[in-house]
DOLO-24673 format. One record per residue: x, y, z of N, C-alpha, C, O in turn; residue in three letters. Coordinates in pm, whole numbers. Example, Ala and Ser with C-alpha at 12.3 -4.5 7.8 and 13.67 -1.06 7.14 Angstrom:
! DOLO-24673
+--------+--------+--------+--------+--------+--------+--------+--------+--------+--------+--------+--------+-----+
|    n.u |    n.v |    n.w |   ca.u |   ca.v |   ca.w |    c.u |    c.v |    c.w |    o.u |    o.v |    o.w |   r |
+--------+--------+--------+--------+--------+--------+--------+--------+--------+--------+--------+--------+-----+
|   1319 |   -569 |    780 |   1230 |   -450 |    780 |   1320 |   -330 |    780 |   1424 |   -332 |    846 | Ala |
|   1285 |   -225 |    708 |   1367 |   -106 |    714 |   1290 |      3 |    787 |   1341 |    114 |    804 | Ser |
+--------+--------+--------+--------+--------+--------+--------+--------+--------+--------+--------+--------+-----+
***
This chain:
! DOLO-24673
+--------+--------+--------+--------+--------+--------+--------+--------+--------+--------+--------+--------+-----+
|    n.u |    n.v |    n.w |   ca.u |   ca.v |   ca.w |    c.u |    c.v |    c.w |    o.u |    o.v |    o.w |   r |
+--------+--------+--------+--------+--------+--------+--------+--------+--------+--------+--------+--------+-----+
|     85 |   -116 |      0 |      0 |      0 |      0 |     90 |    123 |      0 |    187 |    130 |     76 | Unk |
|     55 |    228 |    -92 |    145 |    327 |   -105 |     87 |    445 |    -55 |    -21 |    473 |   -106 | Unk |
|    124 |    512 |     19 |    112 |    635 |    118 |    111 |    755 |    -10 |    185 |    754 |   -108 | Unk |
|      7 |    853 |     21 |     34 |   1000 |    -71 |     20 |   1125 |     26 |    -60 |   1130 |    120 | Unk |
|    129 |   1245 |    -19 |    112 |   1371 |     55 |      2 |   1437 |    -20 |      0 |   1470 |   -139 | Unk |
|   -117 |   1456 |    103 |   -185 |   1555 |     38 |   -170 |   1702 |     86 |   -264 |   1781 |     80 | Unk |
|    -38 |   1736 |    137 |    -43 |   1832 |    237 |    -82 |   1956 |    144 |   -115 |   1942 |     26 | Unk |
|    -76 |   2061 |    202 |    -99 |   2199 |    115 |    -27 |   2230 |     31 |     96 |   2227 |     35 | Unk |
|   -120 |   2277 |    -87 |    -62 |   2347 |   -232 |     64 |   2452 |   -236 |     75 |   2552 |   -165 | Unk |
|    120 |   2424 |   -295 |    253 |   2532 |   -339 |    180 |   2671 |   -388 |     71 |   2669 |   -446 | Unk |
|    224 |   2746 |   -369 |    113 |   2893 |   -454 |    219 |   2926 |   -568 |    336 |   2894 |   -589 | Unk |
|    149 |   2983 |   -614 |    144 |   3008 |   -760 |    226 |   3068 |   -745 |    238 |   3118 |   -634 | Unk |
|    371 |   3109 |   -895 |    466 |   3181 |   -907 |    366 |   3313 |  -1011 |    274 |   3266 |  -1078 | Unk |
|    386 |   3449 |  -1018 |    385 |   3549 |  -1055 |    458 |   3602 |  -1152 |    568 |   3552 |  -1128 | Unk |
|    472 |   3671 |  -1247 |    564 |   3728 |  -1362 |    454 |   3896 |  -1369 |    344 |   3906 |  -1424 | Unk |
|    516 |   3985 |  -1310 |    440 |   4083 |  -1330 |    498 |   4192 |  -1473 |    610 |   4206 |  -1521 | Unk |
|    344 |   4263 |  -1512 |    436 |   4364 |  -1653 |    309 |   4474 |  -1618 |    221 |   4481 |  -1532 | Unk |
|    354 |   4557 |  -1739 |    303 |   4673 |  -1706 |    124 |   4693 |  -1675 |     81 |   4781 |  -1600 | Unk |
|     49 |   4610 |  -1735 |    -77 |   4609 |  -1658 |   -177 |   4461 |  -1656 |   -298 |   4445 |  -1641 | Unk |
|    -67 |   4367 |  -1678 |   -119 |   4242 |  -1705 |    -29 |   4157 |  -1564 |     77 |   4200 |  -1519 | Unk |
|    -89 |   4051 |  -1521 |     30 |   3910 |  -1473 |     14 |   3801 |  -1494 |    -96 |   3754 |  -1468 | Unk |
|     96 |   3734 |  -1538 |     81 |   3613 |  -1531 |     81 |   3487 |  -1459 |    198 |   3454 |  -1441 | Unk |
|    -10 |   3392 |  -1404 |     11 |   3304 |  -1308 |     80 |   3176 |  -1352 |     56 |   3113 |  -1455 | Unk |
|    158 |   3150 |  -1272 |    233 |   2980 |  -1304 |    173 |   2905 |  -1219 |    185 |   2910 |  -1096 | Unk |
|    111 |   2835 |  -1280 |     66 |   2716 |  -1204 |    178 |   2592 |  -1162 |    268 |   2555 |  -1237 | Unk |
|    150 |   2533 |  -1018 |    256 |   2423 |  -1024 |    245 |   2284 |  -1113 |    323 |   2189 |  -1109 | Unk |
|    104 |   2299 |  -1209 |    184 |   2169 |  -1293 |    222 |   2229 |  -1447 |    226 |   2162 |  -1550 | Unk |
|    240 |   2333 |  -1436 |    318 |   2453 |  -1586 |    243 |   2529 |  -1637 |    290 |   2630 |  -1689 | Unk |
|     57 |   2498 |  -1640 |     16 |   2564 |  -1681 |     -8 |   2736 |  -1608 |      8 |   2770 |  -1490 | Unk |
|    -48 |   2815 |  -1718 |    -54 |   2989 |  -1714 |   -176 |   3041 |  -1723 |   -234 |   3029 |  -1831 | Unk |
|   -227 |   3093 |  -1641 |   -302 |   3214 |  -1670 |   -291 |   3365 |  -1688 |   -181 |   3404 |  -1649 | Unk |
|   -381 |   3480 |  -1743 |   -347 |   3581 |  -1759 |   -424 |   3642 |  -1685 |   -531 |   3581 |  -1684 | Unk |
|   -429 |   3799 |  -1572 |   -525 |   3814 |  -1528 |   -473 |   4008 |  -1518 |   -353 |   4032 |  -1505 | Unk |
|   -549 |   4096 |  -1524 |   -564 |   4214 |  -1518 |   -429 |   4221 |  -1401 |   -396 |   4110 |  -1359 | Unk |
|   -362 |   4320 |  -1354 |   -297 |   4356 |  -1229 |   -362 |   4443 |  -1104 |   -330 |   4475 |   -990 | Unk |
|   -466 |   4460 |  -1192 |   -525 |   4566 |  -1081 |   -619 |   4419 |   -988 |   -631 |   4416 |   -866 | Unk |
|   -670 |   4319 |  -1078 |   -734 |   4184 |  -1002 |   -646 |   4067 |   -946 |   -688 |   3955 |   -916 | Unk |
|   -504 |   4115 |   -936 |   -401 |   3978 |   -850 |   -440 |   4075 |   -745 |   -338 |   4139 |   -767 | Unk |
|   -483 |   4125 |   -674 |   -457 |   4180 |   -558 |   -616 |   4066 |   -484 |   -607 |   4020 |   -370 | Unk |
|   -693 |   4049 |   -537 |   -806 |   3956 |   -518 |   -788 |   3848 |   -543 |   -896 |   3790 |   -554 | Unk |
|   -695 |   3776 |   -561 |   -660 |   3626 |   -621 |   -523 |   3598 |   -544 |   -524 |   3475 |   -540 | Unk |
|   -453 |   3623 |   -507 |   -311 |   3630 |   -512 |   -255 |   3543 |   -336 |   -144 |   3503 |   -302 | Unk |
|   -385 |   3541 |   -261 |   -376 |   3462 |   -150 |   -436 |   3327 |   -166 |   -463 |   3245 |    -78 | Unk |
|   -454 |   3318 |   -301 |   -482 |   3176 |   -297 |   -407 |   3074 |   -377 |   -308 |   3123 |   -432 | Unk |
|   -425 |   2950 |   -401 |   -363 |   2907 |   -500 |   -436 |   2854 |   -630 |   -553 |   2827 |   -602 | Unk |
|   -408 |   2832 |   -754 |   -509 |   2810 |   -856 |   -424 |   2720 |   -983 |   -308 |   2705 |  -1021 | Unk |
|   -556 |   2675 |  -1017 |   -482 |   2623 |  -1152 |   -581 |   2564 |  -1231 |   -697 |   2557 |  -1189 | Unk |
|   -550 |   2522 |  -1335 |   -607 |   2561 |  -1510 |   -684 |   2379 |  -1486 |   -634 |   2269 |  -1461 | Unk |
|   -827 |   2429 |  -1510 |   -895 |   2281 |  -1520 |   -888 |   2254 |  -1689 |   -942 |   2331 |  -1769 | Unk |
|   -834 |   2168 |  -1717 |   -803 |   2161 |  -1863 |   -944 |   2146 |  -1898 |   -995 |   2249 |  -1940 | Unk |
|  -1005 |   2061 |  -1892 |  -1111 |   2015 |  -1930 |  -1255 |   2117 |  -2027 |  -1325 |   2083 |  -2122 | Unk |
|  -1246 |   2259 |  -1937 |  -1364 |   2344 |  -1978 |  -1242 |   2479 |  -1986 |  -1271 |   2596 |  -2008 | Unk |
|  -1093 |   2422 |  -1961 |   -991 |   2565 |  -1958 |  -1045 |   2703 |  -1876 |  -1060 |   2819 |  -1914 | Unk |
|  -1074 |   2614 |  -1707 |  -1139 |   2726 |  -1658 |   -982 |   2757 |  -1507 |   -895 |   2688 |  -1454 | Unk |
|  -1021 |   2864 |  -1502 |   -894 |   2854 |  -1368 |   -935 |   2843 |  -1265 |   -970 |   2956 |  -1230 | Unk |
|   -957 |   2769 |  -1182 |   -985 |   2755 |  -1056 |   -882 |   2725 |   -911 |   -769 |   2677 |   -900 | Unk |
|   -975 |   2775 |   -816 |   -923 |   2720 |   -701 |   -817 |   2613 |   -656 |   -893 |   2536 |   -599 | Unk |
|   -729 |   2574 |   -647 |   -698 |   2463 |   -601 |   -785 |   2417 |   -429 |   -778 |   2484 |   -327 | Unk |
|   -857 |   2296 |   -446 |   -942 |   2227 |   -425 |   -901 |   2236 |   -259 |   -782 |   2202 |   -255 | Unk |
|   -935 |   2260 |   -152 |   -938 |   2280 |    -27 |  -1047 |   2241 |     60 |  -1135 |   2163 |     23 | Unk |
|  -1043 |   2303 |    194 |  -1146 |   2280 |    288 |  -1262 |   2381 |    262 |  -1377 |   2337 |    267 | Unk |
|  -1239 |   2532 |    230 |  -1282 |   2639 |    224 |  -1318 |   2690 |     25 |  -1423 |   2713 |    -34 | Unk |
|  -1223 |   2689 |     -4 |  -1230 |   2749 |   -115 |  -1251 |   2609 |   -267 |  -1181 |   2589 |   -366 | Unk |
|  -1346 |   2556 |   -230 |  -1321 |   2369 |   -295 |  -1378 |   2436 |   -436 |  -1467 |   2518 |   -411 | Unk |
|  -1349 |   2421 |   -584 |  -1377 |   2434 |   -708 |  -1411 |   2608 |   -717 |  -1481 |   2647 |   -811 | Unk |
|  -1376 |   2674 |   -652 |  -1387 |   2810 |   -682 |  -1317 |   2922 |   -810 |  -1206 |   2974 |   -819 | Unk |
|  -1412 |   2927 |   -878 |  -1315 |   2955 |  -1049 |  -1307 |   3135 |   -996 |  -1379 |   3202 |   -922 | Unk |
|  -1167 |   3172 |  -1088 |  -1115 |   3268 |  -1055 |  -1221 |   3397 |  -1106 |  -1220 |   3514 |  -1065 | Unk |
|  -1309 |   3337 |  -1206 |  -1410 |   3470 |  -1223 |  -1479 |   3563 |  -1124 |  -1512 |   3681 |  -1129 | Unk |
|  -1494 |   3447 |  -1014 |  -1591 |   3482 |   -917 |  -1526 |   3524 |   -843 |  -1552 |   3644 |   -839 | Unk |
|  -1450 |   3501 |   -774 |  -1387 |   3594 |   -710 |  -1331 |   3757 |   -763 |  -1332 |   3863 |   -700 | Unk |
|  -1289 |   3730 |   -886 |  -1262 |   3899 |   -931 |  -1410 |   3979 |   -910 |  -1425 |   4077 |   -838 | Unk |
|  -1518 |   3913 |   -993 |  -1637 |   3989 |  -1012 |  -1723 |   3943 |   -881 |  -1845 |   3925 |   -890 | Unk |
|  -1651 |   3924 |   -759 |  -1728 |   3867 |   -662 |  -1926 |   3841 |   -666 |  -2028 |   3894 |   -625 | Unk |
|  -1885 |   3736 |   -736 |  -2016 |   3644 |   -755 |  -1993 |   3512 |   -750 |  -1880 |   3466 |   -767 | Unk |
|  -2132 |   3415 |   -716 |  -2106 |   3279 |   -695 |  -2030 |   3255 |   -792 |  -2018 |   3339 |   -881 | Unk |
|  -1955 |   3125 |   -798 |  -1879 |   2995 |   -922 |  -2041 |   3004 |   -986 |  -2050 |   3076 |  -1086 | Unk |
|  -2172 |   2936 |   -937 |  -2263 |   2881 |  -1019 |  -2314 |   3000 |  -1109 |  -2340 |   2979 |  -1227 | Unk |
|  -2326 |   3119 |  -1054 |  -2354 |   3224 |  -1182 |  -2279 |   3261 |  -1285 |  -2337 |   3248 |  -1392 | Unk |
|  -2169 |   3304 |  -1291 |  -2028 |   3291 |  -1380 |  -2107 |   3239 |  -1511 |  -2151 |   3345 |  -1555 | Unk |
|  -2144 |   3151 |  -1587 |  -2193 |   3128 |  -1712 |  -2328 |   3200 |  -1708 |  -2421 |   3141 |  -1764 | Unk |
|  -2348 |   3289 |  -1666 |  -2534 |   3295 |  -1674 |  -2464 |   3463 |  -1686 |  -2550 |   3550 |  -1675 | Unk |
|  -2339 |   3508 |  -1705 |  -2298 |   3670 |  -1694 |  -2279 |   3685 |  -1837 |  -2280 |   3580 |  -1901 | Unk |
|  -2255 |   3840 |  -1925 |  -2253 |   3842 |  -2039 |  -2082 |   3914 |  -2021 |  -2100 |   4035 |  -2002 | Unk |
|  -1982 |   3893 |  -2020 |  -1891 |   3923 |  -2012 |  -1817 |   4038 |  -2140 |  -1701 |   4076 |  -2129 | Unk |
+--------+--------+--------+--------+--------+--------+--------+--------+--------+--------+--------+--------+-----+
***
């Protein structure tokens, strides 16, 4: 039987420019996000659900599937598709 660490997520590395940043996720993938909105994201950790290419939360006690829309435009995850962006 093989033992796994599920301890807590690494946070995200940063690359800042003049009004954009970019997030590094720890398995390589990137997101792009305004600079004026890392200041609302930037205590957490996140990364790229390949599947629907949405960025979310990394999966926790508190913050479990939370996509990064909602938090910038502080609104639920479940409304996020129902917005006209």
């Amino acid at each position: 039987m093989s033992s796994r660490n599920f301890g807590t997520p690494k946070p995200n590395n940063f690359d800042f420019y003049d009004n954009y940043v970019i997030g590094h996720c720890n398995n390589g993938n990137t997101f792009t996000i305004d600079i004026d909105d890392y200041e609302k994201i930037k205590h957490r950790t996140w990364t790229v659900e390949t599947r629907f290419n949405h960025v979310i939360a990394v999966s926790n006690h508190k913050y479990k599937s939370q996509r990064i829309e909602s938090i910038i435009l502080d609104v639920p995850t479940h409304n996020i598709d129902k917005l006209r962006l």
